[in-house]
C-alpha positions in Angstrom: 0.0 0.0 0.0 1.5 3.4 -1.1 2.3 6.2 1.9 0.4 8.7 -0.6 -2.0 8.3 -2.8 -4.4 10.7 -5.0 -7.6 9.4 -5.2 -9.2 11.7 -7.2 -6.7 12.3 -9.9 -10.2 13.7 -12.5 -10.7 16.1 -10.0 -11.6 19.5 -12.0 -8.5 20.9 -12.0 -9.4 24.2 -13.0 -9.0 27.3 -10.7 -12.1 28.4 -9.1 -14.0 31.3 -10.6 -13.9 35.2 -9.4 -14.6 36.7 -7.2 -13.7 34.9 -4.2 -15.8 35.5 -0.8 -13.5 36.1 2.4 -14.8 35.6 6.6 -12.5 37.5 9.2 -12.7 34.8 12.5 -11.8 36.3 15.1 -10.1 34.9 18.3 -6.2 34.4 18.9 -4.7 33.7 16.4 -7.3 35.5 14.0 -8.4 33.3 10.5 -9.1 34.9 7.2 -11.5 31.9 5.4 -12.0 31.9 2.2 -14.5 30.3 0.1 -15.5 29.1 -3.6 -18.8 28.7 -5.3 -18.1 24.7 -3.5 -17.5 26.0 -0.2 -14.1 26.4 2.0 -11.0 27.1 -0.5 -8.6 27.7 2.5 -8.0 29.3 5.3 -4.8 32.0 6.1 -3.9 32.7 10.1 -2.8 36.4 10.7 0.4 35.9 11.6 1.4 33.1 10.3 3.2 31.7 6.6 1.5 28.4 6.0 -2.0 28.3 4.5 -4.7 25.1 4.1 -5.8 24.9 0.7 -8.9 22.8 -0.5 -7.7 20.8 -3.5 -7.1 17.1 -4.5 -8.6 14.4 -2.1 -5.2 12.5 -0.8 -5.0 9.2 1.2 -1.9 8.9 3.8 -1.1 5.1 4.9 1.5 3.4 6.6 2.3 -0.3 7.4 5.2 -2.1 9.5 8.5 -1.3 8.7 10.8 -4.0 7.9 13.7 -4.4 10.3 16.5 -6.8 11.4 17.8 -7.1 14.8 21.4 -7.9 14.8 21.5 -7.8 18.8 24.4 -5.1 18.5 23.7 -4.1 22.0 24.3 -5.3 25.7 21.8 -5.8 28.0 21.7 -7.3 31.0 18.1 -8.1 32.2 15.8 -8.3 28.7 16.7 -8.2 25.1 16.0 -4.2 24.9 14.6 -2.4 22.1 14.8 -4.1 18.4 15.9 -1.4 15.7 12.6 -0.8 14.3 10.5 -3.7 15.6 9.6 -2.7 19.0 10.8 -3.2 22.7 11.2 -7.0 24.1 8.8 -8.1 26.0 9.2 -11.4 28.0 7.5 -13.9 29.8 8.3 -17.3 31.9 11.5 -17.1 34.0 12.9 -14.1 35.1 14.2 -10.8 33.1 17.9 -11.8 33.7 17.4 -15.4 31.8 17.6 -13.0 28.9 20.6 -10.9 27.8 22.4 -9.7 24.9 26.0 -8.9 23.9 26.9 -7.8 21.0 26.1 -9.9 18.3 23.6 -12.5 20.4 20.4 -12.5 22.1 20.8 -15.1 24.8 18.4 -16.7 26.1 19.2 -18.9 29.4 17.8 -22.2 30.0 17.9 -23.2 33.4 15.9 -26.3 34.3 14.4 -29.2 33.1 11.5 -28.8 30.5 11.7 -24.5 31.2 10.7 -22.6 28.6 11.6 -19.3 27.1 9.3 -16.6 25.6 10.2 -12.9 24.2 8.2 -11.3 21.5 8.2 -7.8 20.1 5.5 -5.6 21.4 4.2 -5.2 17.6 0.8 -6.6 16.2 0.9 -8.1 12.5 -1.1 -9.7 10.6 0.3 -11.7 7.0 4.1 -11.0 8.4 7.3 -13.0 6.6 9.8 -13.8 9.4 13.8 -15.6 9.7 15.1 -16.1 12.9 18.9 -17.6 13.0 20.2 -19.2 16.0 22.8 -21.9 17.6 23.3 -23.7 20.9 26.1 -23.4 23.1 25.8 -27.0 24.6 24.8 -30.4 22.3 21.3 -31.9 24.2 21.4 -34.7 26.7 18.7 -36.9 27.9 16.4 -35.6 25.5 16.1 -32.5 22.7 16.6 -28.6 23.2 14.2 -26.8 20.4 14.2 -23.1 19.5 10.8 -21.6 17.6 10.0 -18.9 15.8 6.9 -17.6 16.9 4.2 -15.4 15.2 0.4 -14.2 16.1 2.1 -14.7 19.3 -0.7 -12.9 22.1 0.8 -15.2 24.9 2.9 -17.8 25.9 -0.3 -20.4 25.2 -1.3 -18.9 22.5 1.0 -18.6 19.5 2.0 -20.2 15.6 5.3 -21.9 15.8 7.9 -22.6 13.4 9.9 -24.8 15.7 13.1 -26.4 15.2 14.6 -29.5 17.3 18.1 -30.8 18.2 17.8 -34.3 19.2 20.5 -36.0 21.4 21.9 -38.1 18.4 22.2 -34.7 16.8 19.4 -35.0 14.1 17.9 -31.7 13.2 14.0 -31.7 12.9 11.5 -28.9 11.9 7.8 -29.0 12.7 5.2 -26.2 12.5 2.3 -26.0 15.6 -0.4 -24.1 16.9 -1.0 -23.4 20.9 -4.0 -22.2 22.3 -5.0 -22.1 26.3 -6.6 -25.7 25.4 -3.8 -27.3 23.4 -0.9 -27.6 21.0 -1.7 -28.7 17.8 0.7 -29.7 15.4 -0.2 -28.6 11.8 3.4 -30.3 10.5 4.8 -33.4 11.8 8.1 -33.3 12.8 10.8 -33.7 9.4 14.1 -34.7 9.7 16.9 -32.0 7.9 19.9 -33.2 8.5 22.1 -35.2 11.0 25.3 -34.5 12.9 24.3 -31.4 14.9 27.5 -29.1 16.3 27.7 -27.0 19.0 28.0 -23.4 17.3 26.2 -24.6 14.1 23.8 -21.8 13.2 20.5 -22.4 11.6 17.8 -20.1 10.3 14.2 -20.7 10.1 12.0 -18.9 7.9 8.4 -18.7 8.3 5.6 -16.8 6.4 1.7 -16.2 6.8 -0.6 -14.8 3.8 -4.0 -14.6 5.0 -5.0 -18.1 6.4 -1.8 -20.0 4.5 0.6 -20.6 7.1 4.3 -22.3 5.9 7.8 -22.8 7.3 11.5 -24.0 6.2 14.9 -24.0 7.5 18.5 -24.5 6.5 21.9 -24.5 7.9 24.0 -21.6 7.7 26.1 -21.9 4.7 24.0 -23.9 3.2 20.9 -22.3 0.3 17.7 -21.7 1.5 15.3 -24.0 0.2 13.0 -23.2 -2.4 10.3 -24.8 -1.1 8.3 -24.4 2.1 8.8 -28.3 4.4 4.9 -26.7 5.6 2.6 -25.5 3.7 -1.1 -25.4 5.8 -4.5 -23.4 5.8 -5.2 -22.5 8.9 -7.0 -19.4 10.6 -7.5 -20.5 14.5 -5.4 -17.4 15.7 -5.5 -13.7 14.3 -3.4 -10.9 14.8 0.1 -11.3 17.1 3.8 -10.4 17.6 6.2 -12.4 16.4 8.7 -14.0 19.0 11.4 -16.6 20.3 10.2 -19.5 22.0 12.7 -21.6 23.5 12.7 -24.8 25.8 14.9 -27.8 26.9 12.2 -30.9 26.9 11.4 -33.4 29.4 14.1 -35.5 30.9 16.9 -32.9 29.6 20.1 -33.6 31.2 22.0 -30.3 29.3 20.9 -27.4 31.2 22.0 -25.0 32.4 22.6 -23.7 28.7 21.7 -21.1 26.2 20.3 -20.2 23.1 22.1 -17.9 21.2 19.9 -15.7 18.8 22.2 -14.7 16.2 19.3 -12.3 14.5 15.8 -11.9 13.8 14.4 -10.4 10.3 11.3 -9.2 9.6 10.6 -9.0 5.9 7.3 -8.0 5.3 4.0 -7.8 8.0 1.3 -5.9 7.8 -0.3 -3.8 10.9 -4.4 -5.6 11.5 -5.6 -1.7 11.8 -2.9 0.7 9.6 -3.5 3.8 10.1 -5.4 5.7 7.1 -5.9 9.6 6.9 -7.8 11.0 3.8 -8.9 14.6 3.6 -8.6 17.4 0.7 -6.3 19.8 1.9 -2.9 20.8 1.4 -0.6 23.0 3.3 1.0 25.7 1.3 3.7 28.4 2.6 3.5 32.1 1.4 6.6 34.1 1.4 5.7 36.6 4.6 3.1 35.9 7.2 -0.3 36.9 6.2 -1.1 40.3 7.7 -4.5 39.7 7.8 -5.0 41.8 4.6 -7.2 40.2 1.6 -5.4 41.3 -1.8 -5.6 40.6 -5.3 -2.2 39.4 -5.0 -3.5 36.5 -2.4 -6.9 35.7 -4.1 -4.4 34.7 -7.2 -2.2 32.8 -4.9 -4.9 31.2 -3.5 -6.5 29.7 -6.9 -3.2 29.0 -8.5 -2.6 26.4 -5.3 -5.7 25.3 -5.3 -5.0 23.0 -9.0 -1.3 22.8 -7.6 -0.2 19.4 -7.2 3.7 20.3 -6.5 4.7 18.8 -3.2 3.1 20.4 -0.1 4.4 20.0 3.9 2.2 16.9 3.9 3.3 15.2 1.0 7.3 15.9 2.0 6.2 15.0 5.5 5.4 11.3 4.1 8.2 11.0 2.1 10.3 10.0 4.9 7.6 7.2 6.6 8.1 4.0 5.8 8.6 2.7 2.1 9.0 6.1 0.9 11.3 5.6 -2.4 14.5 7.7 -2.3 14.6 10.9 -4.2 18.2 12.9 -5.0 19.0 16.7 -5.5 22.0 17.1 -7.9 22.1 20.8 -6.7 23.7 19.4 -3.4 26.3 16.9 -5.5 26.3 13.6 -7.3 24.1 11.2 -5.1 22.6 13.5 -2.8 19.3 12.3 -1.4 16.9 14.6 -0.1 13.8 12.2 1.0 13.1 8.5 1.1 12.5 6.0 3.9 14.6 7.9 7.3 15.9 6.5 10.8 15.6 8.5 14.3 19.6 7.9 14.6 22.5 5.8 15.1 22.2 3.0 18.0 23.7 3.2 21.1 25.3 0.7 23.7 21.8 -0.2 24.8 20.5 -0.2 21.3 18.7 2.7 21.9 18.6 5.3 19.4 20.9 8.7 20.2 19.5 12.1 19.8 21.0 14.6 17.7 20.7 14.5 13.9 19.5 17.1 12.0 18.3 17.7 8.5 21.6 17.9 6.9 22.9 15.0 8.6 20.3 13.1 6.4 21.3 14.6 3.5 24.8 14.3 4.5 26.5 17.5 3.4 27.8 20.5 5.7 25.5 23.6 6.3 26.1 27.4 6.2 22.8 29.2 7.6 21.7 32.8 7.3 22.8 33.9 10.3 26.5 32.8 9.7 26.3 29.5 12.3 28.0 26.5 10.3 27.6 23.0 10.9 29.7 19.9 9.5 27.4 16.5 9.0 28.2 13.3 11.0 28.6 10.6 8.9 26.9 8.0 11.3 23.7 9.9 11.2 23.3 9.7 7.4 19.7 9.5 6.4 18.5 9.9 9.7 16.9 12.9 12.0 15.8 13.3 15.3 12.5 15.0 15.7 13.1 18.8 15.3 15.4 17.7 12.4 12.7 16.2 10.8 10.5 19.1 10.9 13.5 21.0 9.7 13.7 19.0 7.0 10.1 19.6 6.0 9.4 23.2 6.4 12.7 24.7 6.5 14.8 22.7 3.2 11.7 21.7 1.6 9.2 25.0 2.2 11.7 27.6 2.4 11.6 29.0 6.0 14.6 30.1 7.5 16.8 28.1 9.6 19.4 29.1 12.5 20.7 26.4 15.2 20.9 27.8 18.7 21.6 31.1 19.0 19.5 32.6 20.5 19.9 36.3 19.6 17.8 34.9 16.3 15.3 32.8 17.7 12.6 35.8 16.7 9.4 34.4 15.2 10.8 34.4 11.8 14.1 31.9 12.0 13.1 27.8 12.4 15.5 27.1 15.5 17.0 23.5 15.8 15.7 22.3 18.8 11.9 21.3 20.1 12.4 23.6 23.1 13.0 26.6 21.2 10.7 26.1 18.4 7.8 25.8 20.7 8.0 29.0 22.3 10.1 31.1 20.1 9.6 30.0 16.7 8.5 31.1 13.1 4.5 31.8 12.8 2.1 31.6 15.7 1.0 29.7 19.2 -2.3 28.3 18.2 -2.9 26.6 21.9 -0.9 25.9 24.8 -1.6 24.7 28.3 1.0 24.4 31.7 1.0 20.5 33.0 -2.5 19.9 30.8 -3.0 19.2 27.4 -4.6 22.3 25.8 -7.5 21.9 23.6 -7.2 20.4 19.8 -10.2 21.8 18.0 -8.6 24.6 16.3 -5.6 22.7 14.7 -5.1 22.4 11.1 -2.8 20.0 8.9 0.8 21.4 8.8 0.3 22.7 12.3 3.6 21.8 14.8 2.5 20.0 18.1 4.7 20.1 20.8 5.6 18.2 23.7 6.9 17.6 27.8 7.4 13.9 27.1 10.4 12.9 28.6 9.6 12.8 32.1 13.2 12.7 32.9 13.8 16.0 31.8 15.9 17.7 34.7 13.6 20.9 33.4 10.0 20.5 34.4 7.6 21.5 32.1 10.4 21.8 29.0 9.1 20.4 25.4 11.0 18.2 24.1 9.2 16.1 21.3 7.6 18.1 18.4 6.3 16.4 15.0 3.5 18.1 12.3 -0.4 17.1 12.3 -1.5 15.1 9.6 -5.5 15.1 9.9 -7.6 12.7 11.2 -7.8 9.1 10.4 -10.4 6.5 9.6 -11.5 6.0 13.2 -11.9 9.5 13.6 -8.4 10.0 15.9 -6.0 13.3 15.1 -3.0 11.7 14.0 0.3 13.8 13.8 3.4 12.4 12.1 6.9 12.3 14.1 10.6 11.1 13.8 10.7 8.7 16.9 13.5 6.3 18.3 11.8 3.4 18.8 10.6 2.9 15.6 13.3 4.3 14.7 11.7 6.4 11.5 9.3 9.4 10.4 6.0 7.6 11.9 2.2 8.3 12.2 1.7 4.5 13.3 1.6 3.2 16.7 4.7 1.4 17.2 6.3 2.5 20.9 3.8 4.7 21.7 0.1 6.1 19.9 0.5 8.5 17.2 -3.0 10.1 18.3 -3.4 13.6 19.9 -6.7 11.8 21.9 -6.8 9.3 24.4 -4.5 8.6 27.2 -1.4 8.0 25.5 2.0 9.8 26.0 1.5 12.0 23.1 -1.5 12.4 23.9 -1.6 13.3 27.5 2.2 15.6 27.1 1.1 17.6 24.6 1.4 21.2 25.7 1.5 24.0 22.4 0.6 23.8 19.2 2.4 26.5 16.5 1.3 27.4 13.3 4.3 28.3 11.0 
């Protein structure tokens, strides 16, 4: 499913008709409105540069990201957060059973017939999956088996993809279903290979389309096979996370060992509930703030953007969500790409993302600004911006408003500053709402408005915003979605993945949301 699409590409396209009626709302910030023969055209903010405009109807989608988790991190009690797949979650045993160093998830077995679950706190649906792993100690007394689970809602209730080292070390792959009532297998137990080593890696590969449910695996070194050992229909479970299961069975004489979890992919999945915002206007950016003055000059603006279809703040905004293709600027140099599928930042020691790129650390050339500030790009944060760099990247290199970092002498309503805390308060256009320890009311916000956040409730300053991304609309169940580069997902996100994308509810965003500025 595309990030963007048009859906009414035989839309009339021609400007609308003289004259154009104007209505002066009054309140802070003051609206000018103005209006066609078909009703609102768009709608200007005294004050401020960016303007809605009524023209084609768009649809904005996103689906799970793709991601592998190379376990490049230590941890010492869980597995962490996965680079774009979600946070850990375990269950059975005890947090410390399940640590990482860099290179391995590891996942300790400590008695007989114990079992292991982690899963990704990440709902799919049809999902294509490889998991690659090894054991640090052959089986005695009876097999140690290592699954790849998906639909996974709980430790009884899961689809497996299971693979099992015997004692006489045959390797053996069957695929089951668990419910709270009872494990079915849906394919027997099939013998790969013999001669199991200790340190021989394997991968197992497992796939669901709809209510067809299949499984392989191969040693490492070795092809994959091109054909599935499973191939089933079945449609007992729905939606899940996928997952490692682990467990040492019945009469095992080996443990204490571990499983070593050399990486988990994620190829495709699909979200049961995608997010999906569809709405007619576009978000356009005059060259001054409106001064509340109707012209000629505006009323020609106004109908020339209205059959625009250039890209607008929304459509740039998408063009860094997931699946966005890249695109290249030649003006910057040979290579130089300007939008296409982004990451929060490089990973840290915990696997945590780190704060700190901006715009042209995406693009990955050095910056002169306006004001004279300079700033070289860091190579490890190519393609990838933190949140005010992300909003940066849409309104200030893609709509034209200008940019300083952190002086402050220039953070004066006009200049985009570089971080979150200064934008809110200080920067270009106008405060729509704002509220102190309270979220302030949503009702006036438009697409291309800048929502602003206290949500990291570390912050040694109380009450400081520190999270800022750009309101998309509302989606299909009615929810105000804003868009935002985030580190657990690692990406440009409206989806739900580490926290809700929704300015309702009781979410994080939701409940730390503080100002809202127009540009």
């Amino acid at each position: 499913m595309p990030v963007l699409a048009v859906l009414d590409d035989q839309q009339d396209r021609r400007p609308p008709s003289s004259p154009l009626a104007t209505e002066v709302i009054a309140g802070v910030p003051r609206l000018l409105r103005v209006y066609d023969a078909r009703g609102l055209l768009a709608t200007l903010t005294e004050g401020a540069k960016t303007v809605t405009v009524r023209g084609q109807t768009r649809a904005f989608t996103e689906n799970k990201r793709p991601f592998r988790d190379l376990f490049d991190r230590t941890t010492t009690a869980g597995w962490g957060v996965s680079p774009g797949g979600g946070t850990w979650s375990n269950s059975n045993g005890v947090d410390t059973d399940y640590t990482t160093t860099p290179g391995r998830g590891l996942m300790a077995i400590t008695a007989v017939n114990a079992s292991r679950h982690t899963s990704l706190v990440d709902n799919t649906t049809d999902c294509d999956a490889r998991l690659s792993w090894s054991l640090d100690r052959m089986p005695t007394g009876n097999a140690s088996s290592l699954a790849l689970a998906f639909a996974y809602t709980s430790s009884t209730s899961q689809y497996r993809a299971r693979l099992s080292v015997l004692t006489s070390g045959a390797v053996q792959l069957m695929l089951e279903c668990q419910t709270p009532s009872a494990t079915t297998t849906l394919g027997a137990a099939v013998e790969l290979t013999t001669g199991y080593a200790v340190g021989d890696v394997w991968h197992i590969r497992a796939q669901r389309v709809g209510t067809t449910i299949r499984c392989r695996a191969w040693k490492d070194g070795t092809p994959e096979p091109a054909t599935w050992t499973h191939e089933v229909v079945d449609a007992t479970l729905g939606a899940g996370r996928i997952g490692v299961r682990g467990i040492a069975s019945s009469g095992s004489t080996a443990v204490p060992f571990a499983f070593r979890v050399h990486d988990i992919q994620l190829y495709s999945g699909a979200w049961p509930d995608p997010p999906v915002i569809t709405h007619d206007t576009w978000v356009r950016v005059l060259s001054s703030p409106f001064t509340g003055q109707w012209s000629p000059t505006l009323a020609a603006q106004i109908q020339a953007w209205a059959v625009d279809t250039t890209p607008d703040a929304l459509a740039y905004a998408v063009m860094y969500a997931t699946g966005a293709p890249p695109v290249y600027d030649a003006r910057l140099g040979p290579g130089v790409q300007v939008a296409g599928q982004s990451m929060y930042g490089p990973s840290g020691p915990d696997g945590l993302r780190i704060e700190g790129a901006d715009f042209h650390d995406y693009v990955g050339v050095p910056w002169v600004f306006p004001n004279g500030e300079t700033q070289a790009a860091k190579p490890e944060e190519h393609t990838c911006m933190d949140c005010s760099g992300y909003v940066r990247m849409i309104y200030g290199y893609h709509m034209g408003l200008p940019m300083v970092r952190t002086r402050s002498a220039d953070f004066d309503g006009i200049n985009l500053p570089r971080q979150t805390k200064a934008i809110g308060p200080s920067g270009p256009g106008v405060i729509v709402a704002q509220a102190v320890d309270t979220a302030p009311p949503i009702d006036s916000m438009l697409p291309g408005d800048i929502p602003h956040f206290d949500a990291d409730q570390t912050d040694p300053v109380p009450g400081q915003l520190d999270h800022n991304g750009i309101f998309l609309g509302w989606d299909q169940h009615g929810r105000p979605r804003f868009i935002n580069s985030r580190k657990t997902p690692n990406a440009a996100t409206f989806g739900d993945l580490g926290g809700s994308s929704a300015l309702d509810g009781t979410g994080l965003y939701a409940t730390s949301l503080r100002l809202i500025r127009r540009f």
